[in-house]
N, C-alpha and C positions, 0 to 999 in steps of 0.2 A: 502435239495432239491437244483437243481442246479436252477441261476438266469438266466433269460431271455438274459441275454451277454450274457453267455457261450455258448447258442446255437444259438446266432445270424449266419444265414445264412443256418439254417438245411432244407436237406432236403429227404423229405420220395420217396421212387421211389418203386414202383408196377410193377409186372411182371408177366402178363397174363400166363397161361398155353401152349397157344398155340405160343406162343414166346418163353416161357423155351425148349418148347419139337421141334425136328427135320421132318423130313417129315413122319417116322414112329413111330411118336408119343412118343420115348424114349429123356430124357432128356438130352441136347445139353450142354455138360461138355467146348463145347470149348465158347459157348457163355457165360456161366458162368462166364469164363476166362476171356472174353473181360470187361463183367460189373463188375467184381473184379477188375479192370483195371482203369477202371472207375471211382469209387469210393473210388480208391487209390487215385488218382490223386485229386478228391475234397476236399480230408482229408486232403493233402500234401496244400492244401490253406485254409484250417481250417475251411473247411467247416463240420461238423459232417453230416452221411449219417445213413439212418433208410430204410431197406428193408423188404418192403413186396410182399413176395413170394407166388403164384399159385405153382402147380404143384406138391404137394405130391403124389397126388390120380395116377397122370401118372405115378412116380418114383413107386410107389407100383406097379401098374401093369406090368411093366418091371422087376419087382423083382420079382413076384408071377408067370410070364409066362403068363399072360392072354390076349387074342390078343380083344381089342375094346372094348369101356367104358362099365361099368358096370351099367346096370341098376337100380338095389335094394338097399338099402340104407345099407345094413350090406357088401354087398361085395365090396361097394365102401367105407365104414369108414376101411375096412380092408386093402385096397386099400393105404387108408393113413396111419395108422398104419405103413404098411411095409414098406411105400415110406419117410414119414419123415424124418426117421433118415440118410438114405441117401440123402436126398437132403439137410439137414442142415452139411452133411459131406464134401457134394460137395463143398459147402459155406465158410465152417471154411477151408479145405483147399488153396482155390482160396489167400482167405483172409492171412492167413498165409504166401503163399510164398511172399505176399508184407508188411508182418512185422506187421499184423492186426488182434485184436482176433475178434472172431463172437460171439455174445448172441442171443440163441435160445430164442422166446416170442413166445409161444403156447395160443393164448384166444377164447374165445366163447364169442356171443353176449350177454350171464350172464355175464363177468365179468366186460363189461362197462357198462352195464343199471346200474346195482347195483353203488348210489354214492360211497359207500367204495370200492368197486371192483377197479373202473375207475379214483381212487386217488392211490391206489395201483400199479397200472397199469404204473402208469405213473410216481411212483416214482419208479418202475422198471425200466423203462426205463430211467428216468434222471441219476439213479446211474450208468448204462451200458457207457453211451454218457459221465459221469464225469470221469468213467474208463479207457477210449478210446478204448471200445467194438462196434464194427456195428452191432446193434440189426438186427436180421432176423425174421421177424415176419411172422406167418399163423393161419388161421382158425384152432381150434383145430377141425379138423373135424372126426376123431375118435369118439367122442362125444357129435358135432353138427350136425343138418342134415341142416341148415338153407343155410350155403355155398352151396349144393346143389340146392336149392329151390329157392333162391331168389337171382341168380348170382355171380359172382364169390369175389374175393377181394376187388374191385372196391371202396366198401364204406368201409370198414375195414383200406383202407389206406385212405380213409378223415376223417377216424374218430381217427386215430394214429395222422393224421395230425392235428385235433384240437386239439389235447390230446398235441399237445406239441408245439404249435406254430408254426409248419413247416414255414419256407419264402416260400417254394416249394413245391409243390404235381408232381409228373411225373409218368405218366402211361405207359408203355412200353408197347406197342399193337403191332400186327399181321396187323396193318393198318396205313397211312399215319396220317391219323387224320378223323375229322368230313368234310362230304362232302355233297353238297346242296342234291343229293341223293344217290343211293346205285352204284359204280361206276361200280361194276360185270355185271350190269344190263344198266348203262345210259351211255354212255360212254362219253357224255357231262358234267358227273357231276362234280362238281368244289371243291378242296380244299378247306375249310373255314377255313384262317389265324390264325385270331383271334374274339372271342364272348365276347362281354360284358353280354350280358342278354341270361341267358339259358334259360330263358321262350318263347328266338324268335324262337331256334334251338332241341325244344324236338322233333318236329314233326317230325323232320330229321331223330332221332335216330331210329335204327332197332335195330333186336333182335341179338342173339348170330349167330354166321357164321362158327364154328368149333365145332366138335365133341370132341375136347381135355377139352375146356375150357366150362366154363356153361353161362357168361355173355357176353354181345353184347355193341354196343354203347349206347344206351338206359341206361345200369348202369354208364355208364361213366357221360352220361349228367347229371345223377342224384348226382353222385357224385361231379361232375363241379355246380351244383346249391349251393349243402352244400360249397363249396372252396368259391363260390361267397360271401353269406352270412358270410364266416368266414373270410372277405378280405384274405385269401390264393389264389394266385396264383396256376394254376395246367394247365399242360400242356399232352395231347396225342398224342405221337408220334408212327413212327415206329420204334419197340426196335432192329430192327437187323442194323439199319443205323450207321456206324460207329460212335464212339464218340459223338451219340445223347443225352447220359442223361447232360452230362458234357455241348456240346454246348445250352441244355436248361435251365441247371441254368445259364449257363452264359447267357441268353437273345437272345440267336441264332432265326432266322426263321424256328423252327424245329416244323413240324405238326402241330396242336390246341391250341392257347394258351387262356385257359376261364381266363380272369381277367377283372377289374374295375380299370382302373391306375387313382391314386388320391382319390378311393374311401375310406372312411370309414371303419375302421372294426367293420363289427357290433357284433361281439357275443363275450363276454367274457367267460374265461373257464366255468363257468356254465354254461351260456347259450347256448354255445356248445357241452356240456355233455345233456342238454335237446333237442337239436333240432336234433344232431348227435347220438347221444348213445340210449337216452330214443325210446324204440316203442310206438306207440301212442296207445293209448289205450280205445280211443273215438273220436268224429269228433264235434266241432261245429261251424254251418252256423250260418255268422254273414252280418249285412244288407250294401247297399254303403256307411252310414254313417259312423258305425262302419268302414270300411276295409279301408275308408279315415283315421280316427283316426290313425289307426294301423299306416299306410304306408306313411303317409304324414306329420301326426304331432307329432310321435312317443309318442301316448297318452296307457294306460293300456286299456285292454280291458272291456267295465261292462256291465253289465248285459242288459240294454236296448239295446243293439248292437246285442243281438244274436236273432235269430229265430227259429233255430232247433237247437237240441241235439242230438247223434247218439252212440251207445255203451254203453260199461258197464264196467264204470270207479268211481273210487274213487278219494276223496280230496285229492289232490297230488300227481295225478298219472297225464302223460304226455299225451296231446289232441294235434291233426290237429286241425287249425286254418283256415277253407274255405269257400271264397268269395260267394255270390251267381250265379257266372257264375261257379262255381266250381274248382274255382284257389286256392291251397295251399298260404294260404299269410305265415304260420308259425305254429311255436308248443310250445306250455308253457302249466306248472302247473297249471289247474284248479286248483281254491281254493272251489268248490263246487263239490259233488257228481254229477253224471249223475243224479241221483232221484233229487237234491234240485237243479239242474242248472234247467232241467225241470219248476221247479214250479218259480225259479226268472228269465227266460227269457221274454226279452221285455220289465221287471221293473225297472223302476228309482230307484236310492239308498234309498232314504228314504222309498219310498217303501218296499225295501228288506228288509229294516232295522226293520218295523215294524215286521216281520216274522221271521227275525232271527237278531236279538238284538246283541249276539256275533258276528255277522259278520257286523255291519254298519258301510256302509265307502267303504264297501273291494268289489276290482274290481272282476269282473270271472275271469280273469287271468292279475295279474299285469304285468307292461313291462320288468323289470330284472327279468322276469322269463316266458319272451318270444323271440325267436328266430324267427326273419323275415324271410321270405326264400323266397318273391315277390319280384323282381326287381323294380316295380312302382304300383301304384295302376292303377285300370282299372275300371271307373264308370259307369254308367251306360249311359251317353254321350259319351265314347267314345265304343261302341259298333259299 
């Protein structure tokens, strides 16, 4: 496995659909060109570069002849099928005439929930970055429908990016960045520089604004929440601005920049594999006391702190961690079933202890193996 030097200064860059592709929705070979350009140039300062790429589904549709997105799920996985291979050709070419190979990464949201999967994953990807390969990563969407469903790349590159320590997350958008509201519409509305708390700036976010791509700024902030919590840096700019991914690692004033300078990084690789990769798989409502503990004095969470329980999950399967005004504070490993968190909520340990003897002592979910995802706590005094 390669050591954390060797990728000092990595960074993962994302590229919306609607940015890859031109005004009739066929994908844009010259802009290609520019961001293989690009990311020559970060190499040549050793910088190692990890892409993740949108836009099969359009490259298929321009292969297949089909004029405007397809609605059904089998003729848009087909859609990919046909367009992959062409867009990872586009790639390995660009790459090439500047003296650089390309590593195709095809995954589905199976291959990082699974911990073997998402250790696998990423010692694929350390061996490509020790090679001096520019991994090109997408939604195997062939046989995901979730890329569909639940927006575009967005979180697929925070979640590569915790996978490997990124310095850098960059989003390459169809838009300047985050703006106080929707500028099509307000023509007063203002750039937002920079965000430290994406809890001030969700409200901002709207949904998807193109027909090419499937996600809107709304997945971005969601994806900028996880960068926070993983102290990664992630910046959303507009990707056809000359030389913008380069002048964003280098610290340029280019679009959105979500960070906490000085902050903390709170999630180590597992805990980032829980809070990034894991889907939750049940919800529990815990009280101000409890969500002070979480947030403030970085304590486990027990059992007396919860009030409700919500889904249908097992011991070790990954839970939302939310506030009672309804704020995600985080996600960790229950150590209890949905039936037995049930029956110990509200209970002091010793209490639980009398009930279940093998578990006394042991929190509802301890704190390495909880992921914060709350900028501050919020009590019920500051309401």
């Amino acid at each position: 496995m390669a050591t954390p030097e060797q990728f000092f200064g990595l960074t993962v860059v994302k590229i919306g659909s609607s940015t890859l592709t031109d005004s009739e929705g066929r994908v844009d070979h010259t802009f290609i060109s520019a961001l293989c350009a690009q990311v020559a140039t970060l190499r040549a300062e050793g910088r190692p570069v990890v892409i993740v790429t949108s836009g099969a589904a359009a490259a298929g549709r321009e292969r297949l002849g089909l004029d405007g997105r397809p609605k059904d799920i089998p003729t848009l996985q087909a859609c990919a099928a046909a367009g992959q291979a062409a867009l990872t050709e586009a790639y390995a070419q660009e790459l090439a005439r500047r003296s650089l190979m390309c590593g195709q990464v095809l995954l589905t949201r199976r291959d990082v929930v699974d911990r073997e999967g998402y250790l696998n994953a990423r010692n694929t990807f350390d061996r490509l970055l020790e090679l001096g390969a520019v991994p090109v990563v997408n939604e195997n969407d062939t046989v995901s429908v979730s890329e569909f469903t639940f927006g575009d790349n967005d979180m697929l590159g925070a979640i590569v990016s915790g996978l490997l320590g990124a310095s850098i997350y960059v989003i390459l958008s169809d838009v300047e960045g985050l703006y106080t509201d929707d500028p099509s519409v307000n023509a007063s509305a203002r750039l937002i520089h920079e965000v430290r708390r994406a809890d001030d700036v969700a409200h901002m976010a709207g949904g998807s604004g193109s027909d090419v791509g499937t996600g809107g700024m709304a997945s971005k902030v969601r994806a900028a929440k996880a960068m926070l919590a993983a102290g990664i840096p992630m910046v959303v700019c507009q990707g056809r601005r000359e030389n913008v991914l380069v002048d964003a690692v280098h610290g340029k004033s280019v679009g959105t920049r979500f960070a906490n300078p000085g902050g903390p990084v709170r999630g180590t690789g597992r805990k980032l594999w829980i809070g990034l990769a894991e889907i939750p798989q049940g919800t529990v409502v815990v009280d101000d006391g409890a969500a002070r503990a979480l947030l403030v004095d970085g304590a486990s969470l027990l059992p007396v702190g919860i009030t409700a329980t919500e889904g249908d999950y097992g011991e070790g399967d990954v839970v939302s961690v939310v506030d009672c005004h309804g704020t995600e504070i985080g996600r960790g490993v229950a150590r209890f079933s949905c039936e037995d968190m049930a029956r110990v909520r509200g209970l002091k340990l010793d209490v639980v202890g009398r009930f279940y003897p093998h578990k006394m002592g042991q929190p509802a979910i301890h704190r390495d193996e909880l992921l914060v995802l709350a900028d501050s706590y919020k009590g019920a005094d500051d309401e």
